[in-house]
C-alpha positions as CSV (number, residue, x, y, z in Angstrom):
1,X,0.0,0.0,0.0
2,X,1.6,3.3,-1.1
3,X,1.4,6.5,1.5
4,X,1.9,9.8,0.7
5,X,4.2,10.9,3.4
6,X,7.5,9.5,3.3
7,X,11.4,11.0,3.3
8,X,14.5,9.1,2.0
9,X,18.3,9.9,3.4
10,X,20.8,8.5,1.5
11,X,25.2,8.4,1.5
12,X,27.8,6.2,-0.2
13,X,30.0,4.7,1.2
14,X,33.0,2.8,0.1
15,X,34.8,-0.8,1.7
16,X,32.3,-2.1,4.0
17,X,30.4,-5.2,3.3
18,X,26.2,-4.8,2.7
19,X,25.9,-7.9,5.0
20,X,27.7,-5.7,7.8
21,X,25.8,-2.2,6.7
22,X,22.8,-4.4,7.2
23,X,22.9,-6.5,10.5
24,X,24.6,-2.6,11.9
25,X,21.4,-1.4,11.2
26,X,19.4,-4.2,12.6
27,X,21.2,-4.0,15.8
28,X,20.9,0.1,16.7
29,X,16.6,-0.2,15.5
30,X,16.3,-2.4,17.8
31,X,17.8,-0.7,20.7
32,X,15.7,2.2,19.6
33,X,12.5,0.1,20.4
34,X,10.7,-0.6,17.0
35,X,8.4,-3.1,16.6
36,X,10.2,-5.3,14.2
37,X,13.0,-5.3,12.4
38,X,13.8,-7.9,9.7
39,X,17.0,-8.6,6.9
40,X,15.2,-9.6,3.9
41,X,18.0,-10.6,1.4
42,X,21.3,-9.4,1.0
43,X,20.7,-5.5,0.5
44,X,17.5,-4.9,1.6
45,X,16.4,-4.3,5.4
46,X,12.3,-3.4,6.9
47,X,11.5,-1.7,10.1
48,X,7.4,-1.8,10.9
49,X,5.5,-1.0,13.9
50,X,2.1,-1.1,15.4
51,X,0.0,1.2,15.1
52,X,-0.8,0.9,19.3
53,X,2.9,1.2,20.7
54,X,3.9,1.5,24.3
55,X,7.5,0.9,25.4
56,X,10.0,1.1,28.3
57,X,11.0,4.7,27.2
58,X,7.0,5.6,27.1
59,X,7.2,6.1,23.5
60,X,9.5,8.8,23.8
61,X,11.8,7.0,20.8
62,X,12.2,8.0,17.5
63,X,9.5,5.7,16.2
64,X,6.4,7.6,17.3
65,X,4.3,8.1,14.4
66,X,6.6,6.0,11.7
67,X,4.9,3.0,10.5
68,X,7.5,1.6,8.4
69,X,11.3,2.4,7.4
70,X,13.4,0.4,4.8
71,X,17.5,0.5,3.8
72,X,18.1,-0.4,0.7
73,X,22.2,-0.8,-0.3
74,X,22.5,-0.3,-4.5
75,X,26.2,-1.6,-4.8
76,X,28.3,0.0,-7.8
77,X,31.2,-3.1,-8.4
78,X,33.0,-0.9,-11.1
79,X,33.8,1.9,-8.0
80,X,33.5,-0.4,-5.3
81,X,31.0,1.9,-3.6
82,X,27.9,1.3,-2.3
83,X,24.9,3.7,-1.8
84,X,22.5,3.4,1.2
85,X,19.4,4.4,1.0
86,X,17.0,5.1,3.9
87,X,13.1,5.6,3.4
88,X,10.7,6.8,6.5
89,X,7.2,6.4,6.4
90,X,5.5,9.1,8.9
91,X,2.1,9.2,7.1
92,X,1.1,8.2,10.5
93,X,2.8,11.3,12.2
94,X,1.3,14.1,9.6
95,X,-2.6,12.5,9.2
96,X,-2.1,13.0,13.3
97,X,-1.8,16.5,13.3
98,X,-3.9,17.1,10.1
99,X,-7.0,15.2,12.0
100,X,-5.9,17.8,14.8
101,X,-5.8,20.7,12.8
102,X,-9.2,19.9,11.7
103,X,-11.1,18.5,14.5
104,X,-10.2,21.4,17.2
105,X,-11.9,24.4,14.9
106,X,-14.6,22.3,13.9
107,X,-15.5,21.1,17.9
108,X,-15.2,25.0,18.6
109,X,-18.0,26.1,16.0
110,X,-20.2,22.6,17.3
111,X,-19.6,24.6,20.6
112,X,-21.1,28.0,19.1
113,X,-17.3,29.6,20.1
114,X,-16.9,31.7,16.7
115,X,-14.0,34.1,18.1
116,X,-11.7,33.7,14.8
117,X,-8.8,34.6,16.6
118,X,-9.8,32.0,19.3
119,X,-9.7,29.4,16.0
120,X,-6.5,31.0,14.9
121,X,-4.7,30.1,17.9
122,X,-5.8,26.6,18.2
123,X,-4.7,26.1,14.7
124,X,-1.3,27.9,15.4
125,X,-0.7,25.8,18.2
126,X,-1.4,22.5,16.6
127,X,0.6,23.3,13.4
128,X,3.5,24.9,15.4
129,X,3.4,21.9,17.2
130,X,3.4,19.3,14.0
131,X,6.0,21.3,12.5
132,X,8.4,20.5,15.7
133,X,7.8,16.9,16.0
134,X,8.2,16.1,12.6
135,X,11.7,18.7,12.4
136,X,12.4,16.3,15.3
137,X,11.5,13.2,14.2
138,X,13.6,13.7,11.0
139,X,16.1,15.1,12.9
140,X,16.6,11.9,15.1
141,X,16.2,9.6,12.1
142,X,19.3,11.4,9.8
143,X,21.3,11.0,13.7
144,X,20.7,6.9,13.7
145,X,21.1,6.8,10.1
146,X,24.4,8.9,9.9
147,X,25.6,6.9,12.9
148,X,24.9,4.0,11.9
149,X,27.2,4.5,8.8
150,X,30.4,6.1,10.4
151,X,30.4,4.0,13.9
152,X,28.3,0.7,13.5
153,X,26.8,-0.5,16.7
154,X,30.1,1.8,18.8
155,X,28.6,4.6,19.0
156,X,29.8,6.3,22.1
157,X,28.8,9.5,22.5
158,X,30.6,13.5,22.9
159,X,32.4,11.4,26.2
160,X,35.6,11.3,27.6
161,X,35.0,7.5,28.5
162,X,38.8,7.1,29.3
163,X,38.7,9.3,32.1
164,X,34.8,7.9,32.9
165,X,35.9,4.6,33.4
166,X,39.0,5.5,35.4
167,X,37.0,7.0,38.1
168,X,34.2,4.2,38.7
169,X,34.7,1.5,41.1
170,X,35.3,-2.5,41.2
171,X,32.1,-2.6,41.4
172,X,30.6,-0.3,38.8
173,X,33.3,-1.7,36.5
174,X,32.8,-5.5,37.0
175,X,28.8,-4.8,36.1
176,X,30.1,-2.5,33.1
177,X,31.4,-5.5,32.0
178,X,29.1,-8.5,33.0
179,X,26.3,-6.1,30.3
180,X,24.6,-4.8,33.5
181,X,24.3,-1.3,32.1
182,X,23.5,-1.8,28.7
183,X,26.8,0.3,27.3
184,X,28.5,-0.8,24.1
185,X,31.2,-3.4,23.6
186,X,33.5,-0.8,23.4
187,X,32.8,0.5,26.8
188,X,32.9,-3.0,28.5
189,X,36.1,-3.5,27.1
190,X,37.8,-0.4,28.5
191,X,36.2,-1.2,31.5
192,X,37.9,-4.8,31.6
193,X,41.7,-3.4,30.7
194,X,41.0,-0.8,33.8
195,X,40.1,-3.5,36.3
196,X,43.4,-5.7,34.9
197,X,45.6,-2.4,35.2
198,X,44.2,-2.2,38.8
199,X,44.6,-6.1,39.6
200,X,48.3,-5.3,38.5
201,X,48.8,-2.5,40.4
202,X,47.8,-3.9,43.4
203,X,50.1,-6.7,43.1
204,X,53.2,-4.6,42.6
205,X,52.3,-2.6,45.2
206,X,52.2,-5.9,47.5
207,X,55.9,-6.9,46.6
């Protein structure tokens, strides 16, 4: 079923593997609570979601109002670069706000309120509104998508982790690394050269 609403991102890229492009992708939608998320051959990858959503976040992801995103990768062999494609679907997101933008003027004439500028206000409010949540809903798609493509699943963040890890205790580190606080690989494995330069330490400092 086509929709009217949708936006596409795209970006080539050259060297990295579709299959890799593909199962990075997989990886970071799910941690940003979609419905499902499915491979379906070799360059091709489906997000969809139910209409009826609540999750851990309380919705507050960037799939609120998107009813289905796809990647496509077209490989060029000659160059060895790929382009990857990204298509959002927020049909779902706009008819919200247009049902809005039509239902609030129309209950205020049912109601026999005809102050125009009591109309124009509702209707500012409710397109202001629309226009912020989709600038942010496109905003936090391009950041997964553009992330996705420079850092895979190890994205880490504007952090000095280094010196984040270096003041955290036994404790904090040993969960860090046993995947007790949901932190990349990356971040576990900084956490387990600390806790071996501290187990060190404290052995030299014993002889």
């Amino acid at each position: 079923m086509k929709t009217p609403f949708k936006i596409k991102f795209r970006r080539e890229i050259i060297g990295s593997s579709s299959k890799d492009i593909l199962e990075n992708f997989k990886v970071n939608f799910t941690k940003s609570y979609c419905d499902y998320v499915e491979i379906l051959d070799e360059t091709n990858l489906i997000v969809e979601n139910d209409f009826i959503r609540l999750k851990p976040d309380l919705n507050f992801n960037l799939w609120v109002g998107i009813g289905r995103a796809k990647i496509s990768i077209v490989e060029n062999k000659d160059q060895n670069k790929k382009t990857v494609k990204y298509c959002i679907d927020f049909t779902r997101l706009t008819s919200v706000y247009i049902f809005l933008f039509v239902v609030f003027p129309f209950t205020f004439l049912i109601g026999k309120i005809r102050d125009l500028h009591v109309l124009l206000f509702i209707s500012t409010i409710v397109i202001s509104v629309g226009i912020i949540m989709h600038g942010i809903t496109f905003l936090r798609h391009w950041s997964i998508f553009k992330r996705t493509i420079l850092n895979g699943t190890e994205y880490l963040g504007d952090y000095d982790w280094k010196t984040i890890i270096k003041n955290k205790t036994n404790k904090e580190l040993q969960d860090v690394i046993d995947g007790k606080r949901d932190l990349p690989e990356a971040i576990s494995i900084l956490a387990k050269k600390e806790l071996e330069n501290r187990k060190i330490g404290n052995e030299s400092n014993k002889e």
